[in-house]
mmCIF file as Biopython writes it, N, C-alpha, C and O atoms, coordinates in Angstrom:
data_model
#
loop_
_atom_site.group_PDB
_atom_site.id
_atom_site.type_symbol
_atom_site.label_atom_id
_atom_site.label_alt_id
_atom_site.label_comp_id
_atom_site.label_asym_id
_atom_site.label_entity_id
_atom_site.label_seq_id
_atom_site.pdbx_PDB_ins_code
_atom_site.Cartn_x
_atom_site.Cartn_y
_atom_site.Cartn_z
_atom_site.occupancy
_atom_site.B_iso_or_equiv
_atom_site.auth_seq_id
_atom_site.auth_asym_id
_atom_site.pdbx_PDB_model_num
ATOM 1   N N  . UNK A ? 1  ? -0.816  8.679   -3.706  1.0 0.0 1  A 1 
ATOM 2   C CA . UNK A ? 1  ? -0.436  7.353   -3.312  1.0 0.0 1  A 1 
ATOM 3   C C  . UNK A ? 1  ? -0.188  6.487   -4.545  1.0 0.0 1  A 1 
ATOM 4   O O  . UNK A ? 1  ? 0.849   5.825   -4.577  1.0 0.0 1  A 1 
ATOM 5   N N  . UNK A ? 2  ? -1.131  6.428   -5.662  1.0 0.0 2  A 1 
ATOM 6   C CA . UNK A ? 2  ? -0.944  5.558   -6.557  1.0 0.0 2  A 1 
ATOM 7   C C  . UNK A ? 2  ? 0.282   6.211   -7.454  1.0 0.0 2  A 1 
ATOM 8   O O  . UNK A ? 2  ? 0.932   5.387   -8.097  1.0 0.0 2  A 1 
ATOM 9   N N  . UNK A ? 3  ? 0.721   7.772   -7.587  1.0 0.0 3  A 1 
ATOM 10  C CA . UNK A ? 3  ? 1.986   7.540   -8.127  1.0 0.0 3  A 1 
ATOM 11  C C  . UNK A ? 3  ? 3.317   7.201   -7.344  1.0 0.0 3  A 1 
ATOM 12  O O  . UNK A ? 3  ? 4.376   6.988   -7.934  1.0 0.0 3  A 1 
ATOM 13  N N  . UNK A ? 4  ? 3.210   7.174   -6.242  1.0 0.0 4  A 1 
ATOM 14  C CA . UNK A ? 4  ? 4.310   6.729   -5.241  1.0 0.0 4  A 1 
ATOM 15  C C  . UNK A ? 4  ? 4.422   5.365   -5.754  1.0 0.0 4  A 1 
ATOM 16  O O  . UNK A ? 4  ? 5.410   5.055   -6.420  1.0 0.0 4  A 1 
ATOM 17  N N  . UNK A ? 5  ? 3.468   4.499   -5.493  1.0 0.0 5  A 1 
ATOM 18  C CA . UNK A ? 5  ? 3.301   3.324   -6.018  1.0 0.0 5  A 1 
ATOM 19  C C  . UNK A ? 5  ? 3.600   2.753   -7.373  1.0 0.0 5  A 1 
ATOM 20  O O  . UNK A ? 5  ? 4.059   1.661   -7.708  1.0 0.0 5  A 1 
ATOM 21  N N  . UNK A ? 6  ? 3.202   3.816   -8.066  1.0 0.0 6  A 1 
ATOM 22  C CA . UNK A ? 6  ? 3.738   3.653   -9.643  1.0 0.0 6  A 1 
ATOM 23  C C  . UNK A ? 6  ? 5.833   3.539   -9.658  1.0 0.0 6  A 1 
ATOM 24  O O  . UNK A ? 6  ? 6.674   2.733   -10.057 1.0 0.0 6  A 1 
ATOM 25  N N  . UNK A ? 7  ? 5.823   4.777   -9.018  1.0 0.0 7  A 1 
ATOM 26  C CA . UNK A ? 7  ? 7.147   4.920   -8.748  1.0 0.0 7  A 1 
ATOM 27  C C  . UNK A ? 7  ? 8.298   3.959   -8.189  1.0 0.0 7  A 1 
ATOM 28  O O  . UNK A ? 7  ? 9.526   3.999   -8.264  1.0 0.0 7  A 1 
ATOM 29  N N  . UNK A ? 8  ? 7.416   3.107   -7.616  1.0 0.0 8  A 1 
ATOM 30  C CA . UNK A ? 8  ? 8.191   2.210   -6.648  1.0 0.0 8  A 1 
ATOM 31  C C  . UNK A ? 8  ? 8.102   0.836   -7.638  1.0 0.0 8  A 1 
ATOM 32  O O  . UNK A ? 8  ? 9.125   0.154   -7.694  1.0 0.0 8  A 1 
ATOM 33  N N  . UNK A ? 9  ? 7.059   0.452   -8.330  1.0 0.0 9  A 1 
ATOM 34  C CA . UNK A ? 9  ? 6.717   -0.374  -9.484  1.0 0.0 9  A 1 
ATOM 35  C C  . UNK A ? 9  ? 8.177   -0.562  -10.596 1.0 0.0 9  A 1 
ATOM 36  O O  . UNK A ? 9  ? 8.972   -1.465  -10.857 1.0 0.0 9  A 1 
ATOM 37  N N  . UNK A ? 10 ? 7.937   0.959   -11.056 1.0 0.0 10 A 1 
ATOM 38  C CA . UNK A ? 10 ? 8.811   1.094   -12.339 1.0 0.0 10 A 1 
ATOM 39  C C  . UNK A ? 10 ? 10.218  0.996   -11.466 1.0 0.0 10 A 1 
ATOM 40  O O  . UNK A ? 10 ? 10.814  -0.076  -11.581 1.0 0.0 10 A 1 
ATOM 41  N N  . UNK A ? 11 ? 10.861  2.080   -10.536 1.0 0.0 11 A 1 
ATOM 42  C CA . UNK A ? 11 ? 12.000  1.585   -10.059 1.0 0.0 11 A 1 
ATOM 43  C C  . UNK A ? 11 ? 12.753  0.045   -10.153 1.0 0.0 11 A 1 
ATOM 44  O O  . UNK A ? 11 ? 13.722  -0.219  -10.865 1.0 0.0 11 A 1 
ATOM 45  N N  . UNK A ? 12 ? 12.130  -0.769  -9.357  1.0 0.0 12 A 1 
ATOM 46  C CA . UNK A ? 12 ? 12.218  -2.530  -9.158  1.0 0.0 12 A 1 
ATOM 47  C C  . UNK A ? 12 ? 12.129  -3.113  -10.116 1.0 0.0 12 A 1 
ATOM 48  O O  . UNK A ? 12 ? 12.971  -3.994  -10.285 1.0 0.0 12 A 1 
ATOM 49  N N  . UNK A ? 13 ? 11.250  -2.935  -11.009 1.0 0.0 13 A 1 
ATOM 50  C CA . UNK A ? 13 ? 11.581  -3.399  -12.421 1.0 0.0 13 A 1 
ATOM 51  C C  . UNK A ? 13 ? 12.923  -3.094  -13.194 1.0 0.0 13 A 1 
ATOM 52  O O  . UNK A ? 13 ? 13.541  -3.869  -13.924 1.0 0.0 13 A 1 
ATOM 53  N N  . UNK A ? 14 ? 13.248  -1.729  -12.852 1.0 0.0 14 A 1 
ATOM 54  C CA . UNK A ? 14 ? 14.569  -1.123  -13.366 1.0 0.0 14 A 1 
ATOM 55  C C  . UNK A ? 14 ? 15.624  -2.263  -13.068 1.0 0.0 14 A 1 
ATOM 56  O O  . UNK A ? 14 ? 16.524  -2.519  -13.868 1.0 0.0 14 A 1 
ATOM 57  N N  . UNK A ? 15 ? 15.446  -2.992  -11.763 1.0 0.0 15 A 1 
ATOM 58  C CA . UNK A ? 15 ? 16.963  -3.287  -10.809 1.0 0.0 15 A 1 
ATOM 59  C C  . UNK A ? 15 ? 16.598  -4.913  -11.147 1.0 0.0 15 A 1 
ATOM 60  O O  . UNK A ? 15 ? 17.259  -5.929  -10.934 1.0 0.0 15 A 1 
ATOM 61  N N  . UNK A ? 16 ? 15.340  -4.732  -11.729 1.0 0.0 16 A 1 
ATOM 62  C CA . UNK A ? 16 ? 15.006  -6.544  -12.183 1.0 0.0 16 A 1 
ATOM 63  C C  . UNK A ? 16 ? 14.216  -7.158  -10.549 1.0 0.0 16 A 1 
ATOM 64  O O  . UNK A ? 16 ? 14.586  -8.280  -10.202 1.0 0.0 16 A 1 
ATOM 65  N N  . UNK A ? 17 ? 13.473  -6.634  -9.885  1.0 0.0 17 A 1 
ATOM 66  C CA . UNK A ? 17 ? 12.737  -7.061  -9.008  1.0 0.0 17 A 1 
ATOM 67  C C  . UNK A ? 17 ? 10.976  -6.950  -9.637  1.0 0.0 17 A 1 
ATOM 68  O O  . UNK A ? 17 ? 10.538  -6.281  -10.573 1.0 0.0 17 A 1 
ATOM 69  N N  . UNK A ? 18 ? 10.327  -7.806  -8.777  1.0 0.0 18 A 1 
ATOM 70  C CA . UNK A ? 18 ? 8.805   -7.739  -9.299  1.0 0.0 18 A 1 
ATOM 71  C C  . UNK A ? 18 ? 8.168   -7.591  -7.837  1.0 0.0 18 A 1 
ATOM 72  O O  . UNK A ? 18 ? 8.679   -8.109  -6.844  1.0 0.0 18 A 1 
ATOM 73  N N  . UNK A ? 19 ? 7.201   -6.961  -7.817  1.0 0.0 19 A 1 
ATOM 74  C CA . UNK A ? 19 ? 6.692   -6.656  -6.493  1.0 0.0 19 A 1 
ATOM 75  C C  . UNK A ? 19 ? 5.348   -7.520  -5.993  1.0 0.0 19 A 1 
ATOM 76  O O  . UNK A ? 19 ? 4.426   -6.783  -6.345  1.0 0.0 19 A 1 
ATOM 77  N N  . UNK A ? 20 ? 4.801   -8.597  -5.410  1.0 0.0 20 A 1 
ATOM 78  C CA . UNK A ? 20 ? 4.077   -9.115  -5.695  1.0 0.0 20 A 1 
ATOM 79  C C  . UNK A ? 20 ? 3.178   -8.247  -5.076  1.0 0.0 20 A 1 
ATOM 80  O O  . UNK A ? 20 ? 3.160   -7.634  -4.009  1.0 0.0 20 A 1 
ATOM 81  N N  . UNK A ? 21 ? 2.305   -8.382  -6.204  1.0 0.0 21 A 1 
ATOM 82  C CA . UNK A ? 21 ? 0.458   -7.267  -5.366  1.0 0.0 21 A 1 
ATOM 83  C C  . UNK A ? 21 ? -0.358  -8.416  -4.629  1.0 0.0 21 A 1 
ATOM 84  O O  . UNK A ? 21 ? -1.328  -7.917  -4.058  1.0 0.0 21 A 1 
ATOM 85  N N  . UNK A ? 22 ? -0.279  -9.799  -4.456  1.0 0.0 22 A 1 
ATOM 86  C CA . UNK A ? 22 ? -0.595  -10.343 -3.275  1.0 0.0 22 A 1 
ATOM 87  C C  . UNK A ? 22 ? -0.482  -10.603 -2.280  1.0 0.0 22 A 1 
ATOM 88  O O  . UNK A ? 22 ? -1.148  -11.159 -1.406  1.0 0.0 22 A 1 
ATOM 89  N N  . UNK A ? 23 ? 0.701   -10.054 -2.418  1.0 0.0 23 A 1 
ATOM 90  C CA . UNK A ? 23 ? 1.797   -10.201 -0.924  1.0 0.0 23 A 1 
ATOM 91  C C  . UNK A ? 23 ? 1.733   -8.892  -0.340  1.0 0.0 23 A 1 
ATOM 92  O O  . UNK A ? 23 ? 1.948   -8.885  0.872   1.0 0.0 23 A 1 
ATOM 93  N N  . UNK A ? 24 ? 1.368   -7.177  -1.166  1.0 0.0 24 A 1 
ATOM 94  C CA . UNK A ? 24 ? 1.698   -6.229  -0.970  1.0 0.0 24 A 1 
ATOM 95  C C  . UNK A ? 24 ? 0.100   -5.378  -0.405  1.0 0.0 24 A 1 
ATOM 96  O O  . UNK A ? 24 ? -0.991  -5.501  -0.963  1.0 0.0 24 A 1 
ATOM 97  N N  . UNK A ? 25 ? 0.307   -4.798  0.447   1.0 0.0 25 A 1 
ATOM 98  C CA . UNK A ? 25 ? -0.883  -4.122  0.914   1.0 0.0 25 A 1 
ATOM 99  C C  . UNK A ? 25 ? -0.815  -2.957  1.438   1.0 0.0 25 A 1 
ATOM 100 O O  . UNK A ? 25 ? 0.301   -2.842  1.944   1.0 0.0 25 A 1 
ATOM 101 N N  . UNK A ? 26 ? -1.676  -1.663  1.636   1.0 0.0 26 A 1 
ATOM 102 C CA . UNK A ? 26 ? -1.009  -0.743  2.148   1.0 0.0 26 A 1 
ATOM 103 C C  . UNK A ? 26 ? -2.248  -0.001  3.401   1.0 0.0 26 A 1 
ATOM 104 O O  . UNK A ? 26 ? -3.387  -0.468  3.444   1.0 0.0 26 A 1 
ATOM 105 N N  . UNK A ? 27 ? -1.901  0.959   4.174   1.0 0.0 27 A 1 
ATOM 106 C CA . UNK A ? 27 ? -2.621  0.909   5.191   1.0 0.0 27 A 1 
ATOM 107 C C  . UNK A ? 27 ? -2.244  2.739   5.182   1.0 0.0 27 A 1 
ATOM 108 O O  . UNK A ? 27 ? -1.080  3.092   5.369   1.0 0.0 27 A 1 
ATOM 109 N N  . UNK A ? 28 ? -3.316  3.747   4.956   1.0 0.0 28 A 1 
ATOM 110 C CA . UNK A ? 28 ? -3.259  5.492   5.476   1.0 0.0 28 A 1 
ATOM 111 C C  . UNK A ? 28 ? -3.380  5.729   6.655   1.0 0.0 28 A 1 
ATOM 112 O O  . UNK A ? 28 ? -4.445  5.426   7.192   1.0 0.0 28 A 1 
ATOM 113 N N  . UNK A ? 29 ? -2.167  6.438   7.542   1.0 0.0 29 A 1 
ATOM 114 C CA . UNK A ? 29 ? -1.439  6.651   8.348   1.0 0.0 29 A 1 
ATOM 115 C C  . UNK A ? 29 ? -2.100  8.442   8.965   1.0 0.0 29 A 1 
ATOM 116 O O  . UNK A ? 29 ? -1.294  9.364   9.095   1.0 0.0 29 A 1 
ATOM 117 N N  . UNK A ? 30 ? -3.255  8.589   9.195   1.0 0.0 30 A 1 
ATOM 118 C CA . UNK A ? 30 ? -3.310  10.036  9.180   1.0 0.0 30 A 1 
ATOM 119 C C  . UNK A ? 30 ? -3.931  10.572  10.424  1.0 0.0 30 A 1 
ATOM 120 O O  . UNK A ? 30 ? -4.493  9.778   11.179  1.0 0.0 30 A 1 
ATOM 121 N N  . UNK A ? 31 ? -3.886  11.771  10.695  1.0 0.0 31 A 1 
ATOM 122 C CA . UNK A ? 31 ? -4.420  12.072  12.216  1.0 0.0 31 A 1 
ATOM 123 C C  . UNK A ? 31 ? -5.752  13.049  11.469  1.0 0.0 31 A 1 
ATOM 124 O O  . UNK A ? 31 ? -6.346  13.596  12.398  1.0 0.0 31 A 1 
ATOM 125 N N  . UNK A ? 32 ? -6.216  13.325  10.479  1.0 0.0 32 A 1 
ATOM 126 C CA . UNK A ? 32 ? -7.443  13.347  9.809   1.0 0.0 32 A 1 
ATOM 127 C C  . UNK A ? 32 ? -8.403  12.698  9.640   1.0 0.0 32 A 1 
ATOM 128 O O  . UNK A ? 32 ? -8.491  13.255  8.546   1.0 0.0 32 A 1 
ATOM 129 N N  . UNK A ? 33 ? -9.251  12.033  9.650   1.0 0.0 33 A 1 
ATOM 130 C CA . UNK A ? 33 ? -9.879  10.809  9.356   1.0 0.0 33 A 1 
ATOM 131 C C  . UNK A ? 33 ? -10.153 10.711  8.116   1.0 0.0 33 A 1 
ATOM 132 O O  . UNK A ? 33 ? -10.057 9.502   7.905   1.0 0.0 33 A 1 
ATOM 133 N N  . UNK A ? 34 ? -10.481 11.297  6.998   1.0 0.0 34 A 1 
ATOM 134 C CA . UNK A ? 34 ? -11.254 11.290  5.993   1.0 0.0 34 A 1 
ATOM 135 C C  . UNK A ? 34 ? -9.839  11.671  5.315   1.0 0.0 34 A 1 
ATOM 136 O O  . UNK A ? 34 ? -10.069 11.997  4.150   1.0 0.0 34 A 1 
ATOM 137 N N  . UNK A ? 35 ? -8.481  11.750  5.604   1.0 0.0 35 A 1 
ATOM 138 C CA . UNK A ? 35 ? -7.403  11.557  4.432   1.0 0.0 35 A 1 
ATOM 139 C C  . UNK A ? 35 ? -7.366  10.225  3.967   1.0 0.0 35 A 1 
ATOM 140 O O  . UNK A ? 35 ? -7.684  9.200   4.571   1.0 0.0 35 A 1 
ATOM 141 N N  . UNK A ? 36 ? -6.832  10.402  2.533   1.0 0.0 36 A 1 
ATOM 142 C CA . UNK A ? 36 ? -6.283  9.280   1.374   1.0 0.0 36 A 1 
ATOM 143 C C  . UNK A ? 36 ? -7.279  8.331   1.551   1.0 0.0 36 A 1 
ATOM 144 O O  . UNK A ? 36 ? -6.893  7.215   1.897   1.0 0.0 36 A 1 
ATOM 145 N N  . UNK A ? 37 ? -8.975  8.582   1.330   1.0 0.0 37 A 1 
ATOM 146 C CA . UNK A ? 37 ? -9.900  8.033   1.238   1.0 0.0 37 A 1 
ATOM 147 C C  . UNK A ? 37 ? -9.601  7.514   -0.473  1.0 0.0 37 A 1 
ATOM 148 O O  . UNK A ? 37 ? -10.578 7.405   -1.214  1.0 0.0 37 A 1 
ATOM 149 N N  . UNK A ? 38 ? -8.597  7.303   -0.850  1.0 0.0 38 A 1 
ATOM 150 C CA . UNK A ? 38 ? -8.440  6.394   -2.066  1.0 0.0 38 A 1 
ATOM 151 C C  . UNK A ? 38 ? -8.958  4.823   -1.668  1.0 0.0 38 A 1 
ATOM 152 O O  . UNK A ? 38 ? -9.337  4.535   -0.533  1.0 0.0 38 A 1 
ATOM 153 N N  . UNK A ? 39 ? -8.905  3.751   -2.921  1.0 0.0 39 A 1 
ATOM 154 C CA . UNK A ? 39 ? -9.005  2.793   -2.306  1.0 0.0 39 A 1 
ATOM 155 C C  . UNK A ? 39 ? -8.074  2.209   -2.885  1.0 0.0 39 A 1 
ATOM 156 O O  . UNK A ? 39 ? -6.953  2.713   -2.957  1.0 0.0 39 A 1 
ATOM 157 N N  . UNK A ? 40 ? -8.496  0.575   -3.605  1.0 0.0 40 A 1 
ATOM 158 C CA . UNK A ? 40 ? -7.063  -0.422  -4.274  1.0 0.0 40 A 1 
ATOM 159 C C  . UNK A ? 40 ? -6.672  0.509   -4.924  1.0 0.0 40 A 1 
ATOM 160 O O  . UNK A ? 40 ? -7.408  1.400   -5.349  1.0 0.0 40 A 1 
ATOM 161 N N  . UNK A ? 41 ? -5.669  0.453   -5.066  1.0 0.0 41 A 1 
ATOM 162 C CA . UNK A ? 41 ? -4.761  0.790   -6.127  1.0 0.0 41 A 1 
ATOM 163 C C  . UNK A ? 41 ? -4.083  -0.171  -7.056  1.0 0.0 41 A 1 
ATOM 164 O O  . UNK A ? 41 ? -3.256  -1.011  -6.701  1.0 0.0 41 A 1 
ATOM 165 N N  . UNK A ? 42 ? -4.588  0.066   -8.509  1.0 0.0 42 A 1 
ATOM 166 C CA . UNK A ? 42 ? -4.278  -0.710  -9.570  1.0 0.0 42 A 1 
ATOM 167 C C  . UNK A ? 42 ? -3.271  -0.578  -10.791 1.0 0.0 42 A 1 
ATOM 168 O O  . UNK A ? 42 ? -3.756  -0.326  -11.894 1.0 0.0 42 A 1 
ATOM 169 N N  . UNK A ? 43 ? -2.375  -0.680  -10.705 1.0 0.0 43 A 1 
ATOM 170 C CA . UNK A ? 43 ? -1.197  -0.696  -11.849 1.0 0.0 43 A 1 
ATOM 171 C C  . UNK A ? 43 ? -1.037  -1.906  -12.375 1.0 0.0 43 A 1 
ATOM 172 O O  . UNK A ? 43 ? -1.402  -2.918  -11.778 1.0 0.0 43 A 1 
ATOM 173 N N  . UNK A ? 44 ? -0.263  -1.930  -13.983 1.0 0.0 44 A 1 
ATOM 174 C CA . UNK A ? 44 ? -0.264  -2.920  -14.231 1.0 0.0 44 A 1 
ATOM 175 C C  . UNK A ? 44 ? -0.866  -4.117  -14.559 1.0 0.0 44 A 1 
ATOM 176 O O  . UNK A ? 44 ? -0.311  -5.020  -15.185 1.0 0.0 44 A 1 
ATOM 177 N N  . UNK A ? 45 ? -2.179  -4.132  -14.074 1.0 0.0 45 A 1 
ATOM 178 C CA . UNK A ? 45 ? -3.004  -5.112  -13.627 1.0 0.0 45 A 1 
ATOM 179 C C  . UNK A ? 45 ? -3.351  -5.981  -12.864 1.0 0.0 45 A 1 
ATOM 180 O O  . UNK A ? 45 ? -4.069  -6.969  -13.018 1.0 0.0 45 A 1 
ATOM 181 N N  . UNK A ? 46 ? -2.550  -5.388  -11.607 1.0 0.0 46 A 1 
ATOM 182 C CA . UNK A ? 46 ? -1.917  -5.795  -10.293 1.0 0.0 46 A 1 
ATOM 183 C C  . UNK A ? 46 ? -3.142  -4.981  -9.034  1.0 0.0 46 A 1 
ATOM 184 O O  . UNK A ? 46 ? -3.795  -3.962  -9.256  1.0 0.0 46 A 1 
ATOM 185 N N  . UNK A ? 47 ? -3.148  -5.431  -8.336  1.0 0.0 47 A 1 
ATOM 186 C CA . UNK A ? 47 ? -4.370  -4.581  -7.474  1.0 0.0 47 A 1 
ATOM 187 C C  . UNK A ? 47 ? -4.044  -4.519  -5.994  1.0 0.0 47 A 1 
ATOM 188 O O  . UNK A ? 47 ? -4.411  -5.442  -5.268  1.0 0.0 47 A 1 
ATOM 189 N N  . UNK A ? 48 ? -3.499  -3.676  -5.596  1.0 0.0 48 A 1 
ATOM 190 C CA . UNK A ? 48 ? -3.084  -3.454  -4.032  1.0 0.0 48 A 1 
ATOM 191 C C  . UNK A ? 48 ? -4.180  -3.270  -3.255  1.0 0.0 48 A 1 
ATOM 192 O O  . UNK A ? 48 ? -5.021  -2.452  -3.628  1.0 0.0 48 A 1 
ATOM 193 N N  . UNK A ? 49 ? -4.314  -3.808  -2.355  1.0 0.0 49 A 1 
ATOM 194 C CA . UNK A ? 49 ? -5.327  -3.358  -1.438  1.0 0.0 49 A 1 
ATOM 195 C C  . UNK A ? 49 ? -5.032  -2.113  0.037   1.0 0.0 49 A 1 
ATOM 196 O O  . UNK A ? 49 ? -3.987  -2.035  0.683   1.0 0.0 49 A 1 
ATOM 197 N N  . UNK A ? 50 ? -6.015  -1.459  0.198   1.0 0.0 50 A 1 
ATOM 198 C CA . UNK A ? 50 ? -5.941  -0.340  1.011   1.0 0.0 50 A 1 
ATOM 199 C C  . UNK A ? 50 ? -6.462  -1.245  2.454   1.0 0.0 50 A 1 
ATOM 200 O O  . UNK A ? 50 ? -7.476  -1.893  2.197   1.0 0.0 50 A 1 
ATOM 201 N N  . UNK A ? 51 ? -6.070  -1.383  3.621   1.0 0.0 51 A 1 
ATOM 202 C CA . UNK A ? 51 ? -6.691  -1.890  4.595   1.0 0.0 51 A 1 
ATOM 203 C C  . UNK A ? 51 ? -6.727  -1.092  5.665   1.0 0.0 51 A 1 
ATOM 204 O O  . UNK A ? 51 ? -5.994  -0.105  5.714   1.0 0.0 51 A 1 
ATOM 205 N N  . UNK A ? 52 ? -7.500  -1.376  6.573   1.0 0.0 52 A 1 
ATOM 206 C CA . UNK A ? 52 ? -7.844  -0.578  7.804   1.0 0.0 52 A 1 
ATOM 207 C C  . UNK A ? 52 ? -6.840  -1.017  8.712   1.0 0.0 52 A 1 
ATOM 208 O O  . UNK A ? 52 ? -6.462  -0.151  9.501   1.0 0.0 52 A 1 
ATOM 209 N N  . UNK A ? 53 ? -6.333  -2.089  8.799   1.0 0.0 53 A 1 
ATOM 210 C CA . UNK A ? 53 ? -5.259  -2.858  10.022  1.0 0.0 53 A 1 
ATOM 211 C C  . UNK A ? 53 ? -4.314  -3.860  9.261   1.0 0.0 53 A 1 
ATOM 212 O O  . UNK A ? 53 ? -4.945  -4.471  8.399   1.0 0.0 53 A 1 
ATOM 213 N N  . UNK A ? 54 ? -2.832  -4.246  9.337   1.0 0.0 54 A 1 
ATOM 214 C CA . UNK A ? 54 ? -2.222  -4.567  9.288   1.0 0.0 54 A 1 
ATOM 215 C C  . UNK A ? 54 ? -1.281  -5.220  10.048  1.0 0.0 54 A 1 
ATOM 216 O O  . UNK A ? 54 ? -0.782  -4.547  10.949  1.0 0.0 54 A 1 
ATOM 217 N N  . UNK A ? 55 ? -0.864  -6.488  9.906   1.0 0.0 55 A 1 
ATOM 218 C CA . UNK A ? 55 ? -0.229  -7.389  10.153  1.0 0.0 55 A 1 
ATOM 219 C C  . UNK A ? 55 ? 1.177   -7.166  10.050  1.0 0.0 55 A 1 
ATOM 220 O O  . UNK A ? 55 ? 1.592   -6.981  8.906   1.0 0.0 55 A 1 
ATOM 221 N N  . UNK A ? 56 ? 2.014   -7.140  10.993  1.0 0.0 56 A 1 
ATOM 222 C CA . UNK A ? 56 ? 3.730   -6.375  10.817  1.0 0.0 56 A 1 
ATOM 223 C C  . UNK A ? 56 ? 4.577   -7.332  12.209  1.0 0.0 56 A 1 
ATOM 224 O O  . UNK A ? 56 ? 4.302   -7.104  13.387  1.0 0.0 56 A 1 
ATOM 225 N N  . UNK A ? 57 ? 5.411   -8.188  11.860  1.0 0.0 57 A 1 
ATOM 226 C CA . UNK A ? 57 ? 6.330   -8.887  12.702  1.0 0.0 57 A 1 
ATOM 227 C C  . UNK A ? 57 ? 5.437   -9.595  13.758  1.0 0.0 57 A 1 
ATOM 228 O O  . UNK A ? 57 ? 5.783   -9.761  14.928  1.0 0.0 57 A 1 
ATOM 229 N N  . UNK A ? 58 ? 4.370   -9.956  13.279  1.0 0.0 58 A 1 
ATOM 230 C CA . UNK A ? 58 ? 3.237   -10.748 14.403  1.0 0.0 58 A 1 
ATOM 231 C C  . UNK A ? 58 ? 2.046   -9.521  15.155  1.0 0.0 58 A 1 
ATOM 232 O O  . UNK A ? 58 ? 0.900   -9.696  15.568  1.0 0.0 58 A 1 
ATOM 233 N N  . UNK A ? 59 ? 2.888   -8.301  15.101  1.0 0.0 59 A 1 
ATOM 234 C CA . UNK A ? 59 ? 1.782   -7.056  15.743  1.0 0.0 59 A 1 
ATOM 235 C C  . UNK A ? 59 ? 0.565   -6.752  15.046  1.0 0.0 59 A 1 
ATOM 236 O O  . UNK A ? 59 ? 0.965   -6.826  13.885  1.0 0.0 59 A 1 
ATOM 237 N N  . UNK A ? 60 ? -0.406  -6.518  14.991  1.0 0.0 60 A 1 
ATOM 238 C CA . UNK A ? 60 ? -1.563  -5.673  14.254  1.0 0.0 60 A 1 
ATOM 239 C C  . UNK A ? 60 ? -1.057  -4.213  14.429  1.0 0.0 60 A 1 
ATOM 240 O O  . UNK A ? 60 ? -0.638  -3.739  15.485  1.0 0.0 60 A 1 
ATOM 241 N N  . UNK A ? 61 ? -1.161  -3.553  13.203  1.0 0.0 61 A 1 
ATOM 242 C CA . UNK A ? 61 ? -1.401  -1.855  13.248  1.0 0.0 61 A 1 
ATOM 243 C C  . UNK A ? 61 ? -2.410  -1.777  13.003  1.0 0.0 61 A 1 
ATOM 244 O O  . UNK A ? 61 ? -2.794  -2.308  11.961  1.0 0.0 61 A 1 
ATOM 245 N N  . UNK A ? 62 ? -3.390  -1.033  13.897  1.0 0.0 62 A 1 
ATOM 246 C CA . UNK A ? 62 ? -4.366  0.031   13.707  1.0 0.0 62 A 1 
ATOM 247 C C  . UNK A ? 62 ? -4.211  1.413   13.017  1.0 0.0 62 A 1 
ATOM 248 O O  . UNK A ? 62 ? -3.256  2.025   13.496  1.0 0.0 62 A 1 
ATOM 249 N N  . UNK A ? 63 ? -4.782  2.007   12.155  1.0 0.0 63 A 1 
ATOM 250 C CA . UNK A ? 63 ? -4.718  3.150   12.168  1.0 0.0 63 A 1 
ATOM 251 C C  . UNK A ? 63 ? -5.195  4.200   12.557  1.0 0.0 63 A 1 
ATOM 252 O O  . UNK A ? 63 ? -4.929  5.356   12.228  1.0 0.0 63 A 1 
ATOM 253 N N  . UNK A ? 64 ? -6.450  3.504   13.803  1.0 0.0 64 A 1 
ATOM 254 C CA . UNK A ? 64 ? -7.178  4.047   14.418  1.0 0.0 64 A 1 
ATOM 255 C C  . UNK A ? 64 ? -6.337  4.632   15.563  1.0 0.0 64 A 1 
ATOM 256 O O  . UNK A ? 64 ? -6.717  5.722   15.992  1.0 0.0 64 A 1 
ATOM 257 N N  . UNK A ? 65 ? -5.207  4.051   16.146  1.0 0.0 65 A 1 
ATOM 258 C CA . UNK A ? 65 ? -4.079  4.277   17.333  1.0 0.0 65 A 1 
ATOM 259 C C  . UNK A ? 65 ? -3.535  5.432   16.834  1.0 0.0 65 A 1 
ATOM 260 O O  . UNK A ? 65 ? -2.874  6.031   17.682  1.0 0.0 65 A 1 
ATOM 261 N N  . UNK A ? 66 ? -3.593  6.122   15.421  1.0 0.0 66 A 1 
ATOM 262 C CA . UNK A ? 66 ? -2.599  7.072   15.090  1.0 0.0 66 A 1 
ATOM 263 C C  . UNK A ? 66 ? -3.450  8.357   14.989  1.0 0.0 66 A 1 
ATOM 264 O O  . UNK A ? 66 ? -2.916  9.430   14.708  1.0 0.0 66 A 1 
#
């Protein structure tokens, strides 16, 4: 996850975009329970947070539903 993230970092910078890590959050999608038990993820000096539920066009995602 954190080199996907890295990846997506350096890309946007390439094209002259900045990604804000307060605005940016990410949520593991798995029918395992105990996958991508990572947590923040920190580049840069930027700190993403890993969350359990997410906020998307007014909906909550669970990842408990998946």
């Amino acid at each position: 996850m954190k080199k996907n993230t890295e990846s997506i970092v350096v890309a946007s910078k390439g094209i002259g975009l900045e990604i804000n890590a307060d605005k940016t959050d990410y949520m593991v999608m798995s029918l395992e329970q105990n996958a991508g038990h990572s947590h923040n993820i920190e580049i840069d000096n930027s700190l993403f947070e890993r969350m359990e539920q997410l906020k998307y066009l007014g909906a909550l995602s669970n990842k408990s539903k998946f």
